[in-house]
PAVOLO-628723 format. One line per field, with one value per residue: residue in three letters; x, y, z of N, C-alpha, C, O in turn. Coordinates in steps of 0.2 Angstrom, whole numbers, plus 5000, padded with zeros to 4 digits. Example, Ala and Ser with C-alpha at 12.3 -4.5 7.8 and 13.67 -1.06 7.14 Angstrom:
marfi = (ALA;SER)
n.px = (5066;5064)
n.py = (4972;4989)
n.pz = (5039;5035)
ca.px = (5062;5068)
ca.py = (4978;4995)
ca.pz = (5039;5036)
c.px = (5066;5064)
c.py = (4984;5000)
c.pz = (5039;5039)
o.px = (5071;5067)
o.py = (4983;5006)
o.pz = (5042;5040)
//
This chain:
marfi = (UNK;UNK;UNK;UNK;UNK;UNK;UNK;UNK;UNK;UNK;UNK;UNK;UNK;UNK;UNK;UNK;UNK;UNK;UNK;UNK;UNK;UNK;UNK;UNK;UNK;UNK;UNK;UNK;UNK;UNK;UNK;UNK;UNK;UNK;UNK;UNK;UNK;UNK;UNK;UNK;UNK;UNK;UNK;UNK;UNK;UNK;UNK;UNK;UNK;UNK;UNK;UNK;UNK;UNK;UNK;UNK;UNK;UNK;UNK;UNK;UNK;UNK;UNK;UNK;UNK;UNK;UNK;UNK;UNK;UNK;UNK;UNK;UNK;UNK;UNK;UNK;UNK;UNK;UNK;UNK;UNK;UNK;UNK;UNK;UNK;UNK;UNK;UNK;UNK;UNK;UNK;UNK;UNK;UNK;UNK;UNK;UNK;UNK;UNK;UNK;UNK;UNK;UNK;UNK;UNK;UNK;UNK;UNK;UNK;UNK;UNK;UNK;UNK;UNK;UNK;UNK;UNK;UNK;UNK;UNK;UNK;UNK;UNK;UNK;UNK;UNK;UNK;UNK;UNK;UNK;UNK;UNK;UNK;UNK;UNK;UNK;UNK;UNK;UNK;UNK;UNK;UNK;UNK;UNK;UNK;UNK;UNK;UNK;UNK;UNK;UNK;UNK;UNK;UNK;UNK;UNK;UNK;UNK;UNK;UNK;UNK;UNK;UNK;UNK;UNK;UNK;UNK;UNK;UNK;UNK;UNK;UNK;UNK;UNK;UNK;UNK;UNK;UNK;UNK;UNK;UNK;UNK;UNK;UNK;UNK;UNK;UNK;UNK;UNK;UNK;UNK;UNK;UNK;UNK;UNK;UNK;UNK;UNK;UNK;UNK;UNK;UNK;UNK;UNK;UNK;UNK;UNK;UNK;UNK;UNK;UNK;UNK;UNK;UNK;UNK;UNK;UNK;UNK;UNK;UNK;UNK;UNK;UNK;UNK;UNK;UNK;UNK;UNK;UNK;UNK;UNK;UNK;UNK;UNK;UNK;UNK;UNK;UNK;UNK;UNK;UNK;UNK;UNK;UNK;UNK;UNK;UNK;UNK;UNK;UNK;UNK;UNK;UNK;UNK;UNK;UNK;UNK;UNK;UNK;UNK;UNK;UNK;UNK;UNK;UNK;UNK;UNK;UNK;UNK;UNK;UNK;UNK;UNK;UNK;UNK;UNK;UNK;UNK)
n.px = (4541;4542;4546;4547;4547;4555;4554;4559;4565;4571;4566;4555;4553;4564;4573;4563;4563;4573;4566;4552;4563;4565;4553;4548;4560;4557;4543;4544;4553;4544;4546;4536;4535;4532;4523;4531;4517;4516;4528;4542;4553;4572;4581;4593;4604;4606;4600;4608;4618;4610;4602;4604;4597;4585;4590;4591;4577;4568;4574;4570;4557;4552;4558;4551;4538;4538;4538;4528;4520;4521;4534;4550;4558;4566;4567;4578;4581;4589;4607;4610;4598;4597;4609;4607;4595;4599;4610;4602;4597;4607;4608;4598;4598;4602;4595;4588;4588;4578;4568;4566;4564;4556;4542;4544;4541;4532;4526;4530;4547;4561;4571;4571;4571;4578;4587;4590;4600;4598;4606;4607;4596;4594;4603;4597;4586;4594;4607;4610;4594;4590;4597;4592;4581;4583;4583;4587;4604;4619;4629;4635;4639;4649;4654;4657;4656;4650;4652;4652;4651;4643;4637;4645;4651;4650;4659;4657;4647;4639;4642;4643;4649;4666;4673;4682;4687;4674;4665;4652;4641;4648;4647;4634;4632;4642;4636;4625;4628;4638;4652;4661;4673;4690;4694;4698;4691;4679;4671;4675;4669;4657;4653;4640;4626;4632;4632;4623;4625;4641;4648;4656;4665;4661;4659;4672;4676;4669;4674;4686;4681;4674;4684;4694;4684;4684;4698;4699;4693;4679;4665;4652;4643;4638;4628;4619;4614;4605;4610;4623;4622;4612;4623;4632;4627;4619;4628;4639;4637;4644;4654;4662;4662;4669;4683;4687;4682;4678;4667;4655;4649;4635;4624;4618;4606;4609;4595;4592;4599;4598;4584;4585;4591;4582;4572;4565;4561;4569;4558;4553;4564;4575;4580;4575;4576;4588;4603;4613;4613;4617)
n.py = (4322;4339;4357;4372;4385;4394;4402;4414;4426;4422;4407;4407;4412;4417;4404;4392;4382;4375;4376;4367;4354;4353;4353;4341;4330;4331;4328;4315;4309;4311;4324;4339;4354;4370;4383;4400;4411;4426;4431;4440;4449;4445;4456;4453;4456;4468;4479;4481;4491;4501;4506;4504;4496;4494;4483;4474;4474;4468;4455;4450;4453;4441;4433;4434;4432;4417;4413;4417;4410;4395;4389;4380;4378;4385;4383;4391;4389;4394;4400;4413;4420;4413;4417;4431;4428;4424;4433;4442;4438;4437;4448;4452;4447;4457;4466;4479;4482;4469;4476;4488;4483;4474;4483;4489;4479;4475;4465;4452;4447;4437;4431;4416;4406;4394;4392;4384;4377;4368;4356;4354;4348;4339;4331;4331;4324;4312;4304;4291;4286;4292;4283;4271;4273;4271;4268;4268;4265;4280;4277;4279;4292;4305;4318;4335;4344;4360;4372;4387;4403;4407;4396;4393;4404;4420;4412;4412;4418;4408;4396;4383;4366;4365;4378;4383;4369;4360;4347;4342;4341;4330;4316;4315;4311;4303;4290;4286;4282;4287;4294;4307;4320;4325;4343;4360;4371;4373;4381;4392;4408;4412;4423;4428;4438;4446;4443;4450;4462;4462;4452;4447;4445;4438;4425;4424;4418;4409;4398;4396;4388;4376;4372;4367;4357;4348;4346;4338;4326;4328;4323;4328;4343;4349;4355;4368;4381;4394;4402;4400;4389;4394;4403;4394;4385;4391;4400;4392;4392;4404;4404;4393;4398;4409;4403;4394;4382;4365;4360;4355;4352;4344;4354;4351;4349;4347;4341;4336;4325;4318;4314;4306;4297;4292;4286;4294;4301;4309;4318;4325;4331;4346;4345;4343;4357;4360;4370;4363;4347;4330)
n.pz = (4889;4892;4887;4884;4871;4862;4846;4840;4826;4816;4813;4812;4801;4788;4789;4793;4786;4797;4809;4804;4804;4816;4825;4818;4821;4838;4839;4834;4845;4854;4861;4868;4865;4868;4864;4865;4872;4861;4861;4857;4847;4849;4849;4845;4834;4833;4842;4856;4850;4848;4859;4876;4887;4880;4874;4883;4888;4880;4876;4890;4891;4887;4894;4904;4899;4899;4914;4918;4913;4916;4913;4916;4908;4894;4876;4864;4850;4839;4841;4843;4847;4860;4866;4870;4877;4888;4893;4897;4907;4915;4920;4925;4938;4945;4957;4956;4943;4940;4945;4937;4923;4926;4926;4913;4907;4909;4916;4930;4931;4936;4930;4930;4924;4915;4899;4884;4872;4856;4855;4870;4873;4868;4875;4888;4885;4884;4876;4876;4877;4864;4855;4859;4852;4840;4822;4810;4805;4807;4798;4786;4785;4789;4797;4798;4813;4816;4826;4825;4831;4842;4848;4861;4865;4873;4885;4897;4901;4892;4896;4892;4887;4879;4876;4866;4859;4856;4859;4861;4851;4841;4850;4852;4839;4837;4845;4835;4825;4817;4810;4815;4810;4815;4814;4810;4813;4819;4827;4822;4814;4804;4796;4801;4799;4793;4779;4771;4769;4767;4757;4751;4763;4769;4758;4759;4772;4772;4763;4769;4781;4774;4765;4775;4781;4770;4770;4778;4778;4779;4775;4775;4784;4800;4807;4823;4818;4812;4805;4799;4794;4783;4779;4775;4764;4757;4751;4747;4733;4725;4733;4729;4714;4715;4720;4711;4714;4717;4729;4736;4748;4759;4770;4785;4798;4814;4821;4808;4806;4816;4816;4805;4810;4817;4810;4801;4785;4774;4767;4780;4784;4785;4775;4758;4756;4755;4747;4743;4737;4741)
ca.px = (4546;4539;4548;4545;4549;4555;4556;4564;4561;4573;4565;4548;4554;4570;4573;4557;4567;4576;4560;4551;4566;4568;4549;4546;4561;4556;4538;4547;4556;4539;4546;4532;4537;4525;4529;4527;4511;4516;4534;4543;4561;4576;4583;4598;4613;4606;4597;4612;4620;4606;4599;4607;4592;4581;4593;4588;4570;4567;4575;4568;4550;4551;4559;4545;4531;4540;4538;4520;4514;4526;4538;4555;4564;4564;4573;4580;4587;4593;4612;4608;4592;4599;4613;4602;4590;4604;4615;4596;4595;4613;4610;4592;4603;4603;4587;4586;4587;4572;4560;4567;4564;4547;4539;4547;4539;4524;4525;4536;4553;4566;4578;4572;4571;4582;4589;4595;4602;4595;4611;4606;4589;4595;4608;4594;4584;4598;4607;4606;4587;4590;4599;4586;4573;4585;4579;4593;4612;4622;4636;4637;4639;4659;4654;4662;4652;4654;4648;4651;4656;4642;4635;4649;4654;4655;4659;4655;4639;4634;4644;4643;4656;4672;4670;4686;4686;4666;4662;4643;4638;4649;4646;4627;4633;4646;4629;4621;4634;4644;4659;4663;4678;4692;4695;4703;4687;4673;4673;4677;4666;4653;4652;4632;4623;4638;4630;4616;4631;4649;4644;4665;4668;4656;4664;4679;4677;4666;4680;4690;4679;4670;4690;4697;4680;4686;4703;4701;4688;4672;4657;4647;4644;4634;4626;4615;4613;4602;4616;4629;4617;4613;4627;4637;4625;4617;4634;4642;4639;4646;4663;4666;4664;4676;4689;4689;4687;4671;4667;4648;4645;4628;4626;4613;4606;4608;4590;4591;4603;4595;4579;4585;4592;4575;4569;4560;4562;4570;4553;4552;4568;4575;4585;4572;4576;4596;4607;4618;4612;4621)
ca.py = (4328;4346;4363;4378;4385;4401;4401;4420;4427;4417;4400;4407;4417;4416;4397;4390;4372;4372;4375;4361;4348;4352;4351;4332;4327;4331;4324;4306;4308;4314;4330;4342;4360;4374;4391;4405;4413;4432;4432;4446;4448;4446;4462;4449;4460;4478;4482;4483;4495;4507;4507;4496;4495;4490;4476;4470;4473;4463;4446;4450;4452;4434;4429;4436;4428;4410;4413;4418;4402;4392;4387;4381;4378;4386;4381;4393;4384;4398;4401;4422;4420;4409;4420;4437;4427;4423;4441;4446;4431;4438;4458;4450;4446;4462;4466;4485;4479;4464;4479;4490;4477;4470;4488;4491;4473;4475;4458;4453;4444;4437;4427;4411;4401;4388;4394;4379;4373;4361;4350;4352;4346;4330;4328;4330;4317;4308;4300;4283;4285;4290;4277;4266;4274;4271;4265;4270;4269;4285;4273;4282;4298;4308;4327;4341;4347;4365;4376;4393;4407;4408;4391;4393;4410;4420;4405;4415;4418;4403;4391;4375;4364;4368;4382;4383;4364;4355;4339;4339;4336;4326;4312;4313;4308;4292;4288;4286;4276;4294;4295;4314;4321;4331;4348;4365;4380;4371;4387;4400;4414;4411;4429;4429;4443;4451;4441;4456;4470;4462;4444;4444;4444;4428;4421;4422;4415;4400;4394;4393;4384;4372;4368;4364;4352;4343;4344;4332;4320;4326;4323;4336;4347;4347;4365;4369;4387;4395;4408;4398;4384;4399;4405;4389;4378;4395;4404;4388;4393;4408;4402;4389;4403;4412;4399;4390;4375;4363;4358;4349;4349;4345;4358;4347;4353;4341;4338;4331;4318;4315;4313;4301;4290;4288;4283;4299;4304;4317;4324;4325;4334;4352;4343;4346;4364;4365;4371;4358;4341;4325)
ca.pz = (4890;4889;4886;4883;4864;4859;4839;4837;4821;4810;4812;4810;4794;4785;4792;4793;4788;4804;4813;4803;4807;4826;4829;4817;4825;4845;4839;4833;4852;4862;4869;4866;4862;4871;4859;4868;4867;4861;4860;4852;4846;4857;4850;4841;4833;4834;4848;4860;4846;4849;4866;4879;4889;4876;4873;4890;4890;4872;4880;4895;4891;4882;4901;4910;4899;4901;4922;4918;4909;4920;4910;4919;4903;4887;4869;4860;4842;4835;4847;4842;4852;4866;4869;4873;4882;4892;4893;4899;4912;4917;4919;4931;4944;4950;4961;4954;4937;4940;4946;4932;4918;4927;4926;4907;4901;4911;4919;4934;4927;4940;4925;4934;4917;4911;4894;4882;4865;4855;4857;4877;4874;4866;4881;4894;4882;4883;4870;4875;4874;4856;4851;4859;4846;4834;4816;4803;4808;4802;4797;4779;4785;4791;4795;4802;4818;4816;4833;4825;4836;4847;4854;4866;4867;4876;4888;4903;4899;4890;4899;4885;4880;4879;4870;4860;4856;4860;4857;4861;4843;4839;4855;4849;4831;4837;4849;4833;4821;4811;4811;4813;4808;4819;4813;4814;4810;4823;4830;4818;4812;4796;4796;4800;4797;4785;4771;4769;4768;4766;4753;4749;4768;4772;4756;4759;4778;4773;4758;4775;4784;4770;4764;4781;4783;4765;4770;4785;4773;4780;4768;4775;4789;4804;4812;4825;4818;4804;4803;4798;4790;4777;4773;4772;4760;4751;4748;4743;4727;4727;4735;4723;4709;4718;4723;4706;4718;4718;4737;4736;4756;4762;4776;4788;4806;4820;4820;4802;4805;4823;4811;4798;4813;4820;4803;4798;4778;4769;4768;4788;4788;4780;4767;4754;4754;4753;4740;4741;4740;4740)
c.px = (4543;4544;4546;4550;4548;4559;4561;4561;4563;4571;4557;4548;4558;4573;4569;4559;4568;4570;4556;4554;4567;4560;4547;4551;4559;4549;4539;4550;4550;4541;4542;4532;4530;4526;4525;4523;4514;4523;4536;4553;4565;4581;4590;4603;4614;4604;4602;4617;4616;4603;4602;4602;4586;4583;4593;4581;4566;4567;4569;4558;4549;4552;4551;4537;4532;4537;4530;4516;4518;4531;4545;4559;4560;4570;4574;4586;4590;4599;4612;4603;4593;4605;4611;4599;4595;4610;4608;4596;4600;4611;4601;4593;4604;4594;4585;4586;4581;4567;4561;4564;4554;4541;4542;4541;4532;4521;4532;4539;4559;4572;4576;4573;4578;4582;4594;4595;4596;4601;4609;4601;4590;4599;4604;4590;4587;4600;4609;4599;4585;4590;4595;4581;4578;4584;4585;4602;4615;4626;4639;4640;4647;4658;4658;4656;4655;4650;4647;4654;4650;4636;4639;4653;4647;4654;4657;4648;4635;4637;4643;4647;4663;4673;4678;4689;4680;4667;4655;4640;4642;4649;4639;4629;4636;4639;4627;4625;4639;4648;4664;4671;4682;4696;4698;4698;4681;4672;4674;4672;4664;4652;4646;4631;4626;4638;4625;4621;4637;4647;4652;4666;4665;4658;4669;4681;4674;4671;4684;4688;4676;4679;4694;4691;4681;4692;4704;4697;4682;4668;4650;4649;4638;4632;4621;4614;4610;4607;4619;4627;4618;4618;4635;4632;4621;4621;4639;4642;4644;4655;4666;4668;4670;4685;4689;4689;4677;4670;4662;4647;4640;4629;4619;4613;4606;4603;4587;4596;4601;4585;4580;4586;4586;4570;4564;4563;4564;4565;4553;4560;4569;4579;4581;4573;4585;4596;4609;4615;4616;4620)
c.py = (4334;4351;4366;4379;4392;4401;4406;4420;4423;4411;4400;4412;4414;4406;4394;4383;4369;4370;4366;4354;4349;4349;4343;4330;4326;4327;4317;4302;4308;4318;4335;4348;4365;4379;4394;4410;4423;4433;4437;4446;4450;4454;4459;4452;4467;4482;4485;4490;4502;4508;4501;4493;4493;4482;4472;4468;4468;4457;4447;4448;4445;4429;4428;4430;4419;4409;4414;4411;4397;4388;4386;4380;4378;4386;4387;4391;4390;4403;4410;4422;4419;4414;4427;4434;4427;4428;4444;4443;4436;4445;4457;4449;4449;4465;4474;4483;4474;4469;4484;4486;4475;4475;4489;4484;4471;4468;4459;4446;4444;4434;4421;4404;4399;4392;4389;4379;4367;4354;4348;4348;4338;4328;4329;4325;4312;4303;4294;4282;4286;4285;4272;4265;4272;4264;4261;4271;4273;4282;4279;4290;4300;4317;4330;4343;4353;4369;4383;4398;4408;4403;4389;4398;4416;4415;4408;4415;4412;4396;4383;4372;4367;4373;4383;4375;4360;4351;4337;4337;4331;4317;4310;4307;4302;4287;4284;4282;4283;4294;4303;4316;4325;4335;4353;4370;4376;4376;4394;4403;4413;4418;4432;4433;4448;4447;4445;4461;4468;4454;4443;4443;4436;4422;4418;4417;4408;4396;4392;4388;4377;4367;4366;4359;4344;4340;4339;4327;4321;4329;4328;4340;4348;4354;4363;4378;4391;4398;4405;4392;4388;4400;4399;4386;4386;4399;4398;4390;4399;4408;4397;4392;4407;4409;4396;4381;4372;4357;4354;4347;4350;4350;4354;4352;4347;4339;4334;4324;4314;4311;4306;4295;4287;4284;4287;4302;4307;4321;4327;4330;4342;4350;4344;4353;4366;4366;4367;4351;4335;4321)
c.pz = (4887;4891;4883;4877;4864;4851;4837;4830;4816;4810;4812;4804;4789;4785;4793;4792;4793;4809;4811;4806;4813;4826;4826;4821;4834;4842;4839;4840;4856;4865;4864;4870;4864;4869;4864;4866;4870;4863;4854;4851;4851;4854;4844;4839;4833;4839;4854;4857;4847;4855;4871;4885;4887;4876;4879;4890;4884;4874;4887;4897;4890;4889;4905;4909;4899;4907;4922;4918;4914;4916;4912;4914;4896;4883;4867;4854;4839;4841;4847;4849;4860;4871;4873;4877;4888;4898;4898;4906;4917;4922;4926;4936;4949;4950;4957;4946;4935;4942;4941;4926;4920;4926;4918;4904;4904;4913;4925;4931;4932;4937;4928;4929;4916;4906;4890;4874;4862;4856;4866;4878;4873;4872;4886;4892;4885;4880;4869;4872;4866;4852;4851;4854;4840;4829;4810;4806;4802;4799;4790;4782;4793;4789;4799;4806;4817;4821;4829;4831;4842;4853;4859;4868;4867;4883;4896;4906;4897;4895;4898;4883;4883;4874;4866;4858;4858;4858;4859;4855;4842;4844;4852;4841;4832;4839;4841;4826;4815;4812;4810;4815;4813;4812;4814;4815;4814;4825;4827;4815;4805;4793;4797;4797;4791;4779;4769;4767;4766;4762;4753;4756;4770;4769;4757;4768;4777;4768;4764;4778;4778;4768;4767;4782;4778;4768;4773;4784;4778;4772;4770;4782;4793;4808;4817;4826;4813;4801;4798;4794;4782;4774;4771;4767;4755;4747;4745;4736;4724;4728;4730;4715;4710;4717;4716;4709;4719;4724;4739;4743;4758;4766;4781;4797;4808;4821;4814;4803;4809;4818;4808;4804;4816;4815;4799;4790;4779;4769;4775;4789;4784;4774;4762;4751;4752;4745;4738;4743;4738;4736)
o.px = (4541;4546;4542;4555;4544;4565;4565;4557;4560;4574;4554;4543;4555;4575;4572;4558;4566;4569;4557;4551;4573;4560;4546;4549;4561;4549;4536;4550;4551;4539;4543;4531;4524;4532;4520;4524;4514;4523;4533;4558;4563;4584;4592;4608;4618;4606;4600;4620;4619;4601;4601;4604;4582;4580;4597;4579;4561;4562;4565;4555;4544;4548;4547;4534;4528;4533;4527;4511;4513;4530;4549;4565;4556;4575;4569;4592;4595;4597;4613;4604;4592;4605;4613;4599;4594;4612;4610;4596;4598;4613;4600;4588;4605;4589;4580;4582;4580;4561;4555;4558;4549;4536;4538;4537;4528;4515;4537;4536;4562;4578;4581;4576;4582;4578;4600;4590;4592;4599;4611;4600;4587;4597;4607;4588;4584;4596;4609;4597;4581;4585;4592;4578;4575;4585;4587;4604;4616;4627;4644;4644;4648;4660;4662;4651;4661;4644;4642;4658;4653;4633;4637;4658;4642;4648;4657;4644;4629;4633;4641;4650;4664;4675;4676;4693;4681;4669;4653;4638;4639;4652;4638;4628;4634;4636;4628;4621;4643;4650;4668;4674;4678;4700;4701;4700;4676;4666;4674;4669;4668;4651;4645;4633;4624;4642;4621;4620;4640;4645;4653;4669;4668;4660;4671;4685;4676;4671;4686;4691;4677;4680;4698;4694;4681;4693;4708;4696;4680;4669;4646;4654;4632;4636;4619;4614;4613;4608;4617;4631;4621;4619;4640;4637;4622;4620;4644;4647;4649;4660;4672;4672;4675;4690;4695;4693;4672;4673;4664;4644;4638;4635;4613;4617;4605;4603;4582;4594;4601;4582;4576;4583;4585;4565;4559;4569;4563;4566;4553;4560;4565;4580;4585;4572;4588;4593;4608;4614;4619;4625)
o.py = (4334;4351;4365;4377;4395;4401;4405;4416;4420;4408;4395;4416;4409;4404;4389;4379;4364;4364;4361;4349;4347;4343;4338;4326;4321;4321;4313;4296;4306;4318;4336;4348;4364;4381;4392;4413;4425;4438;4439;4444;4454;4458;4462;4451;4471;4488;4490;4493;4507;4514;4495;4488;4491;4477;4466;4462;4465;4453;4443;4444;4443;4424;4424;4426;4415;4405;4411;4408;4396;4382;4390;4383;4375;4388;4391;4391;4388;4407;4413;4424;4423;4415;4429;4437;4430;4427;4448;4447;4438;4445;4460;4448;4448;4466;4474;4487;4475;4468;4485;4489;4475;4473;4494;4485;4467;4467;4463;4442;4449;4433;4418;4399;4403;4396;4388;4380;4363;4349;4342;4345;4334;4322;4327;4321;4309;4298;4292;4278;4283;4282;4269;4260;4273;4258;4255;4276;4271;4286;4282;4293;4297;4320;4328;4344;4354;4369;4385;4396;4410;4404;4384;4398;4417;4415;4403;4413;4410;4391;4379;4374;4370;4372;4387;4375;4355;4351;4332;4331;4326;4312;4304;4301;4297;4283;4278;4279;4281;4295;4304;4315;4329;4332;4352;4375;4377;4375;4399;4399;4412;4419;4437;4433;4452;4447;4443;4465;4472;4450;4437;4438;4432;4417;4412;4413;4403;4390;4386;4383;4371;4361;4362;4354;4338;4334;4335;4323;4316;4333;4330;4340;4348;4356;4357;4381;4391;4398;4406;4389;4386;4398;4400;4383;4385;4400;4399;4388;4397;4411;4396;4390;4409;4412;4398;4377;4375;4352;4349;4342;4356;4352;4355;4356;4342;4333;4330;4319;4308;4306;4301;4289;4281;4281;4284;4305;4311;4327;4334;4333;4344;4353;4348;4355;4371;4365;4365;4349;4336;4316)
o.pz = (4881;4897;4878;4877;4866;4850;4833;4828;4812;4805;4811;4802;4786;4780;4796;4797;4795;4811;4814;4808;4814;4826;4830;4826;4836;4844;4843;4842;4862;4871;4858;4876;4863;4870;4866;4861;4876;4867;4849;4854;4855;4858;4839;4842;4834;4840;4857;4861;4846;4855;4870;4888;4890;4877;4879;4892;4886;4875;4887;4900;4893;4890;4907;4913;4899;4908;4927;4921;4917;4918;4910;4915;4894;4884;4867;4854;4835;4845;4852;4855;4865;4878;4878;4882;4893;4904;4902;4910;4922;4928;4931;4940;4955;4946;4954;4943;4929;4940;4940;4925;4917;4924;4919;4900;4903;4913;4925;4929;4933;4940;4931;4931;4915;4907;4892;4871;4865;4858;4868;4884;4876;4875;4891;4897;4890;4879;4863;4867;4863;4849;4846;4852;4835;4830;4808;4809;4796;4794;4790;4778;4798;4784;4803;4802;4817;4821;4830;4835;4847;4859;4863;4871;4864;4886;4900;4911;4899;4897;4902;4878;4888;4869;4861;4854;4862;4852;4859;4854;4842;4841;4851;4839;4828;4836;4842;4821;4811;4818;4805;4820;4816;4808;4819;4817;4810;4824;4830;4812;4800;4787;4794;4791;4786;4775;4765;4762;4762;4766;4756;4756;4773;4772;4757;4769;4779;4769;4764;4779;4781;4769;4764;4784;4779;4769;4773;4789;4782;4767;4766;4785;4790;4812;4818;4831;4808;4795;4793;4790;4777;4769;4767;4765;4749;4741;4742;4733;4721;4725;4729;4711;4706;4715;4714;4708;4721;4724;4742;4745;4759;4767;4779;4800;4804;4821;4814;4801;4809;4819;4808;4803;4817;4816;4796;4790;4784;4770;4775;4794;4780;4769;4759;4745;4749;4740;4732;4748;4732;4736)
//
């Protein structure tokens, strides 16, 4: 299995972990990862804020050079990334906007591209063939799948899941012997980006989300977001200083746990780097 790879800059910057366990884990599967050659940012939380035509032409260009190299489907693991490439995909629909856009990015770009999750990658695997590969059962492990606010929203656009209650990670995770917890904050806002400007605001959202994950006896927490990765397992400290209250939740990606079940180390996955380890 081959797909096309759009890393964005947090997974080849800031998150460099996530990147490492998505790519050992699809190596451990055999789906072999094509980056694309000369990718540039999707434009992510500002660009639409400052020109609304840039924030077209950013994703766009990223489209076009997909259709170049022939690439019918491309990953984007970071749900920021995926959601522009998408909003871009959206706004290419219209014919004067595809020859706009194809003369701006200096390629032609009709949105013909596939744009997927890493949770969708596994579900086109499919997660029987996991289990097949499987080494290590989760049994020990009872997390909170947490989606965040934008691997299914806005649900128009992205059209994944149920977007105000999903069950894709968690279906992988039974697959796989885990016993993932129900919840009430699967869905609820980490605060992303407002842990650079607003630290109390992030805090105060993640003590909701990390204490609602306790309350319902999950033992950790299950992402597929560097966003929401970050500021749940870096700012844990943070909010236990606050809260007077000591929480200890692993924050793991989907590809870490999809990892250990195929019998890939600790070292193989991003757990080496958290705050919080178990």
């Amino acid at each position: 299995m081959k797909v096309g790879y759009y890393p964005g800059c947090a997974l080849h910057g800031s998150s460099n972990d996530y990147e490492f366990s998505v790519r050992n884990c699809f190596k451990a599967l055999g789906i072999e990862l094509e980056e694309l050659n000369d990718w540039l940012c999707c434009g992510a939380t500002a660009a639409h804020s400052i020109n609304q035509k840039l924030a077209v032409a950013l994703p766009a260009r990223n489209l076009a050079i997909a259709e170049r190299d022939g690439l019918a489907d491309l990953l984007a693991p970071c749900p920021m990334c995926s959601m522009e490439l998408l909003k871009a995909k959206e706004k290419l629909a219209d014919a004067a906007v595809r020859a706009e856009m194809s003369e701006i990015v200096e390629l032609p770009v009709t949105g013909s591209t596939r744009i997927t999750n890493l949770i969708q990658i596994f579900q086109a695997y499919g997660v029987d063939n996991i289990a097949a590969r499987q080494k290590v059962k989760l049994d020990s492990f009872k997390p909170a799948c947490y989606y965040g606010c934008l691997l299914t929203r806005p649900p128009k656009t992205l059209r994944f899941d149920e977007y105000e209650s999903p069950t894709s990670m968690e279906a992988i995770l039974k697959a796989l012997g885990a016993d993932p917890v129900e919840w009430n904050y699967k869905t609820e806002c980490c605060g992303a980006g407002m842990t650079l400007c607003d630290k109390d605001a992030v805090v105060d959202l993640g003590y909701k989300i990390l204490s609602n994950a306790l309350d319902h006896g999950a033992t950790s927490i299950v992402v597929a977001c560097p966003m929401c990765e970050t500021n749940l397992d870096m700012r844990q400290g943070d909010i236990e200083k606050k809260y007077n209250k000591k929480i200890g939740l692993p924050i793991y990606y989907l590809s870490d746990l999809v990892s250990l079940a195929l019998g890939l180390p600790e070292s193989q996955t991003s757990m080496p780097k958290h705050f919080v380890r178990k």
